[in-house]
C-alpha positions in Angstrom: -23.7 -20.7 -53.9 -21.1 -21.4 -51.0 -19.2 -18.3 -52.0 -18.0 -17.8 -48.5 -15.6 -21.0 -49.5 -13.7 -17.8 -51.8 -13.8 -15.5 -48.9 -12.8 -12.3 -51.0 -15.1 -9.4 -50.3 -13.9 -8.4 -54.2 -14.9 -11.4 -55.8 -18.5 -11.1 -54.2 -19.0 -7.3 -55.4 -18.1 -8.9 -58.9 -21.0 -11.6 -59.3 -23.1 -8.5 -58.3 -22.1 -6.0 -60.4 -22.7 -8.8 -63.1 -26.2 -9.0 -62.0 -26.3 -12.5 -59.7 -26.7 -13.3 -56.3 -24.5 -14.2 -53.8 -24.7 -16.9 -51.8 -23.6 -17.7 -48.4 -24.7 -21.3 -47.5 -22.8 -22.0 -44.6 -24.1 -19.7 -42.2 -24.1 -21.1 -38.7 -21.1 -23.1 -38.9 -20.1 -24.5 -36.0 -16.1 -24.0 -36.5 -16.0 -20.5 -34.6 -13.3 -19.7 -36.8 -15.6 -19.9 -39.9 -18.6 -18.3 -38.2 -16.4 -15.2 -37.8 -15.1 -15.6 -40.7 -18.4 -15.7 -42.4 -19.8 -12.7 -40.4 -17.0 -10.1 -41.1 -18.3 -11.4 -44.7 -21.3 -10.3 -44.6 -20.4 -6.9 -42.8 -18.1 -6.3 -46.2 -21.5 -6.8 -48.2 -23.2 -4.6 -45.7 -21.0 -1.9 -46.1 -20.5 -2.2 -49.6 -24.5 -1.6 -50.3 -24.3 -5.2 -51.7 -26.8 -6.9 -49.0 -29.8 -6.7 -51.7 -27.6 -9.4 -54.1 -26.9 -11.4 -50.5 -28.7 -15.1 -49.9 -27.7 -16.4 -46.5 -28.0 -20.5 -46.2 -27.1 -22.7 -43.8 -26.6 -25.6 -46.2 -28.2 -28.8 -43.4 -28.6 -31.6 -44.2 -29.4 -35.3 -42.3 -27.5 -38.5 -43.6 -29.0 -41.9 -42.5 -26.4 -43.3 -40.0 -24.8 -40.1 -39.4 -25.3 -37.1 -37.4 -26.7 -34.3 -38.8 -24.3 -32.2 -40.7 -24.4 -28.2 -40.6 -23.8 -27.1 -37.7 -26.4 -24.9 -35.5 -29.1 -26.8 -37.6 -32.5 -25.7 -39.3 -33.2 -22.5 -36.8 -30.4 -20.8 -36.7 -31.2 -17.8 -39.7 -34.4 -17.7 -37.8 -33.1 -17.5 -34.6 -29.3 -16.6 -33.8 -28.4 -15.3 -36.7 -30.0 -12.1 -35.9 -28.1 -11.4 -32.7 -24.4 -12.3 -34.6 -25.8 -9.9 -36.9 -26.6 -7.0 -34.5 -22.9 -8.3 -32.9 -21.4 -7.0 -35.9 -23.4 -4.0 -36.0 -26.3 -4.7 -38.4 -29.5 -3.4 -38.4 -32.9 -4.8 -37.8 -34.0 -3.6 -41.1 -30.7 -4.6 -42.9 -31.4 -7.9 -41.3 -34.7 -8.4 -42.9 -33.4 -7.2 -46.0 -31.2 -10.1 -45.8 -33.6 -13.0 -44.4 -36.5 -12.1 -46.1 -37.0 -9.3 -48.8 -33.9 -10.8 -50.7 -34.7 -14.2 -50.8 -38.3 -13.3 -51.7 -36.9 -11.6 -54.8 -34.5 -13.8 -55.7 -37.3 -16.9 -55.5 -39.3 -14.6 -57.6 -37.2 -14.0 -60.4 -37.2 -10.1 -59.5 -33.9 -9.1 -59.2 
């Protein structure tokens, strides 16, 4: 989890050639430095055949008292997401690999 915080495209082809997921839970950030930050990211794990080890997050959360923290909120991997991804040059299927048929096999134990 929040390996985007170590944003070295080496380090994430290591935790999948050990056999683990990756995890990038800060998807949607609202820091547009970040956000690009955290697409060119996942173009690196695109490009390096990694995206069946990638888990995209967008780690929100609600505090009482506070406003919500986690920028773009609840939607965005359902929503927006898609089009930064197609921005970056990502593919409709790649994107489902990445928003569905991963997570599915990661909930499921399957890796």
């Amino acid at each position: 989890g929040h390996s985007q915080s170590h944003p070295y495209h080496e380090y994430h082809a290591e935790i999948v050639r050990r056999g683990a997921f990756v995890a990038f839970d800060g998807m949607g950030n609202v820091n547009e430095f970040d956000h690009q930050q955290h697409l060119s990211l996942i173009k690196q794990m695109v490009d390096g055949g990694l995206i069946d080890h990638l888990l995209l997050g967008h780690d929100v959360c609600f505090r009482p008292h506070f406003v919500a923290y986690g920028g773009k909120g609840y939607g965005y991997i359902a929503s927006t997401l898609k089009e930064d991804l197609q921005g970056i040059g990502v593919t409709e299927d790649q994107s489902l690999q990445m928003t569905v048929d991963t997570p599915r096999r990661a909930l499921s134990g399957d890796n």
